[in-house]
C-alpha positions in Angstrom: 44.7 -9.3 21.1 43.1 -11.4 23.8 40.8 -14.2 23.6 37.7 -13.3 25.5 35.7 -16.7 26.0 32.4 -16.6 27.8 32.3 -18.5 31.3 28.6 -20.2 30.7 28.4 -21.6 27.0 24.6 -20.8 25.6 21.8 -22.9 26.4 18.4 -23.1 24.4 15.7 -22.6 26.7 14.5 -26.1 29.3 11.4 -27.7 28.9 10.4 -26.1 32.5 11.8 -22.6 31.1 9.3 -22.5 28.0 6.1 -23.9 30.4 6.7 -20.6 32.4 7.1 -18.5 29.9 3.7 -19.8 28.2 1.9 -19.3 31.5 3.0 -15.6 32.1 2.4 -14.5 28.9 -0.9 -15.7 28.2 -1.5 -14.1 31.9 -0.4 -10.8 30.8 -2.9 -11.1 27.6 -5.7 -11.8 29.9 -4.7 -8.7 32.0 -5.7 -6.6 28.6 -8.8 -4.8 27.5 -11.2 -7.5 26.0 -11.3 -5.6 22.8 -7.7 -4.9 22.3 -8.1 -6.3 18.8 -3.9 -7.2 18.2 -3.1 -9.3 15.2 -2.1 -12.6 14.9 1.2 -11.2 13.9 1.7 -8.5 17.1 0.9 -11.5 19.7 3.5 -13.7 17.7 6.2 -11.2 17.9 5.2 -10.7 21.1 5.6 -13.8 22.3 8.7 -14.0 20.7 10.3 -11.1 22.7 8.4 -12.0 26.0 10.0 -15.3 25.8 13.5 -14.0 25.1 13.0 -11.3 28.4 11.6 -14.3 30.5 14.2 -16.7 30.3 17.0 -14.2 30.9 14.8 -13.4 34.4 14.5 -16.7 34.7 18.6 -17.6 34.8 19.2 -13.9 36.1 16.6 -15.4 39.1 15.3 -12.4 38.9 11.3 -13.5 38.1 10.3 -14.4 41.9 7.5 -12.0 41.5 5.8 -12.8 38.7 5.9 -16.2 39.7 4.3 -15.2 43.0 1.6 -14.0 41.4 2.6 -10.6 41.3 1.8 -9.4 38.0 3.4 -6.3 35.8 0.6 -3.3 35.5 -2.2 -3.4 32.7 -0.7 -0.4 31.1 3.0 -1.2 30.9 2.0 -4.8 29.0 -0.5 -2.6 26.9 2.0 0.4 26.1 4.6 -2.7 25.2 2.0 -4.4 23.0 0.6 -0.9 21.7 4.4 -0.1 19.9 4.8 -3.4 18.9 1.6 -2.9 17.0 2.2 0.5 15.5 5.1 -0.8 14.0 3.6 -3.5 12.3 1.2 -1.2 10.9 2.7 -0.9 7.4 1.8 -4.6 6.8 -1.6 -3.9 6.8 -5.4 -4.9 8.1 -5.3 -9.0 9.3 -7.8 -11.5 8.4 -10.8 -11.4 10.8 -10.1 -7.6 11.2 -13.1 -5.1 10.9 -12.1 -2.1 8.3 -13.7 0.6 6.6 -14.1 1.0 3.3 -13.9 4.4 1.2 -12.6 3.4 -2.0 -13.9 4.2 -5.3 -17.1 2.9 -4.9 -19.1 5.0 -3.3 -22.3 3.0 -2.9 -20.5 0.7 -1.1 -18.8 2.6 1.6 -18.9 1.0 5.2 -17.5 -1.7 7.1 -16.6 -4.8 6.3 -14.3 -8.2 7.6 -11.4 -8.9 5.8 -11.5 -12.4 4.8 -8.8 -13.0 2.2 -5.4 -11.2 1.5 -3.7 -11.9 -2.0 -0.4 -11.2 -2.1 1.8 -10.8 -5.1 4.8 -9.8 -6.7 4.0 -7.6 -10.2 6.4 -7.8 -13.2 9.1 -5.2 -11.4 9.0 -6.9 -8.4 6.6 -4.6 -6.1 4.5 -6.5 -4.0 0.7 -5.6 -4.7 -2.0 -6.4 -1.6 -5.6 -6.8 -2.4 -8.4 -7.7 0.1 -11.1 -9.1 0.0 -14.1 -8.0 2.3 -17.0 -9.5 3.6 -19.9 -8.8 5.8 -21.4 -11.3 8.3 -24.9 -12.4 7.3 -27.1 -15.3 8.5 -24.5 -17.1 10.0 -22.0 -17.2 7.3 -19.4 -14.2 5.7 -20.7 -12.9 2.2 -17.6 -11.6 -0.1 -18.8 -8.0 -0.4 -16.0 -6.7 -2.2 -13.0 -8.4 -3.4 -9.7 -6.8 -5.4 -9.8 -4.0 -3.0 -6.3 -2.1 -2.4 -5.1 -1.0 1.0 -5.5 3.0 0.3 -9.2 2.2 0.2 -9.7 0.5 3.6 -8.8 1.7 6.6 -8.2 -1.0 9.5 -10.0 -0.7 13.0 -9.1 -2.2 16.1 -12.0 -4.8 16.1 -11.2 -8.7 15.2 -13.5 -11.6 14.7 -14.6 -13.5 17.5 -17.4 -16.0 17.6 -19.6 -14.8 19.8 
């Protein structure tokens, strides 16, 4: 059996490599649809993969033109950012996303913010997610309805932002 050592030992990424990275990536956000409503969670594992494709351009050399201002299409960072959502989808509506609820009250169907997520693990170790929803009144969220399960709410693309 042969020994097959790498010529270039690993490298964690420079100081100069991560600065680029940052600024292309929050250049391919801006080229998105102002409402495109992805978590918290999406842009993180996002970034996460962006960065990993960047610096491999970046020692490859092979990033000339996005650094020359030459930017990737709308719709291929949207189709890219579009499956990284959908499979994230099991975890659930975000905080600061709209959703609607149909649950069990009736009376209280609509839409709603989600503004706090309980988490926890029941007695045979099954993870149980609650919400709590709130609407937006007079400045200020009002809890709406709280203890509310994930099969009654259905998340929309909308997130909070201070307008």
């Amino acid at each position: 059996m042969t020994n097959i050592e790498p010529a270039h030992r690993a490298a964690p990424p420079s100081e100069s490599e991560r600065e680029q990275m940052k600024a292309a990536f929050r250049a391919a956000l801006e080229q998105l649809p102002p409402n495109t409503g992805l978590s918290y969670e999406v842009r993180e594992r996002a970034r996460a993969l962006f960065e990993v494709g960047w610096i491999c351009g970046v020692r490859a050399g092979h990033t000339g033109p996005a650094l020359a201002d030459v930017p990737l299409p709308p719709e291929t960072f949207s189709a890219a950012l579009g499956n990284l959502a959908t499979e994230s989808e099991d975890s659930g509506p975000s905080i600061g996303q709209l959703v609607s609820y149909h649950g069990s009250q009736e009376r209280a169907w609509g839409r709603y913010w989600v503004t706090r997520i309980d988490r926890e693990l029941g007695r045979w170790g099954r993870e149980t997610v609650l919400y709590r929803l709130s609407e937006y009144r007079g400045g200020a969220f009002v809890t709406a309805l709280s203890g509310v399960h994930a099969w009654s709410i259905t998340a929309l693309p909308q997130h909070w932002q201070r307008g």
